[in-house]
C-alpha positions in Angstrom: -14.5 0.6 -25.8 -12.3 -1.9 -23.2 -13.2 -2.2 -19.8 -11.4 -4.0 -16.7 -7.9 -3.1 -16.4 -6.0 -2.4 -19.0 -3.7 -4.8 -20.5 -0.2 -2.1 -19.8 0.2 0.5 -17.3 2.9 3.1 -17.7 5.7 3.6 -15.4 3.4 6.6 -14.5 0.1 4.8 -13.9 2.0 1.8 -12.1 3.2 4.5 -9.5 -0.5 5.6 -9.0 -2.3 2.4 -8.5 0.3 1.4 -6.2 0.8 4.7 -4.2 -3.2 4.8 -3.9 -3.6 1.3 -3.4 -1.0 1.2 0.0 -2.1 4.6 1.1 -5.9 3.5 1.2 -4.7 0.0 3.0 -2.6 1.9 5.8 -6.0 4.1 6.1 -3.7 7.3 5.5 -4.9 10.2 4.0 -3.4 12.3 0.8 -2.2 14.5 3.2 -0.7 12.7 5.8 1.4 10.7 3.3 2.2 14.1 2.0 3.4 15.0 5.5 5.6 11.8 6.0 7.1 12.3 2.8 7.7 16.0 2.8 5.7 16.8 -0.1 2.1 18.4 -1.0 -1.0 17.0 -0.3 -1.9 18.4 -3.9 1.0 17.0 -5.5 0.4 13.4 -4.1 -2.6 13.7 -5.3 -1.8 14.5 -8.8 0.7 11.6 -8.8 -2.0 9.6 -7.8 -4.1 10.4 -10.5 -1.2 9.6 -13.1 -0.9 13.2 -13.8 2.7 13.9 -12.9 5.7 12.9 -14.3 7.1 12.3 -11.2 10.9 12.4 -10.2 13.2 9.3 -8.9 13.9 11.3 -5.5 10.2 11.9 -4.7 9.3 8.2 -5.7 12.2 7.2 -3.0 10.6 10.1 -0.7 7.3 8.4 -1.1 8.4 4.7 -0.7 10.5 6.0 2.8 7.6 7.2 3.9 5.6 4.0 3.3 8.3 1.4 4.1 8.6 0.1 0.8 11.2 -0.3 -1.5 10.9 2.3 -4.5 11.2 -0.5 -7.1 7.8 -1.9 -5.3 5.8 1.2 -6.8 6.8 0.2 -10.1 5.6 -2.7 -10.0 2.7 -4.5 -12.1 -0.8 -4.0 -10.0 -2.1 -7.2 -8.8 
């Protein structure tokens, strides 16, 4: 069994570590991301665990919300 990070993250599991990881440095909750982006607190939270396939227009809601560019979720984790 591997440990550490794995080598390749999905499109999907990109989006998660980097939603979760700028959330948690902004100190915001689930729910008050879920607020500023006009989504629900339990769908954030299932994007954040990789387990929604989630749309174009609520990755763009999402980065809004965060000031980010919606390319920067895609991105590699450092």
């Amino acid at each position: 069994m591997k440990t550490g990070k794995p080598s390749h993250y999905t499109a999907r599991q990109r989006v998660a570590a980097n939603l979760r990881r700028v959330r948690q440095a902004r100190g915001w909750s689930q729910e008050a991301l879920a607020d500023l982006a006009g989504l629900h607190r339990t769908y954030v939270g299932s994007i954040e665990r990789g387990e929604r396939n989630v749309s174009v227009d609520n990755i763009e809601r999402l980065a809004q919300a965060l000031g980010l560019d919606p390319a920067d979720l895609l991105k590699r984790p450092a």
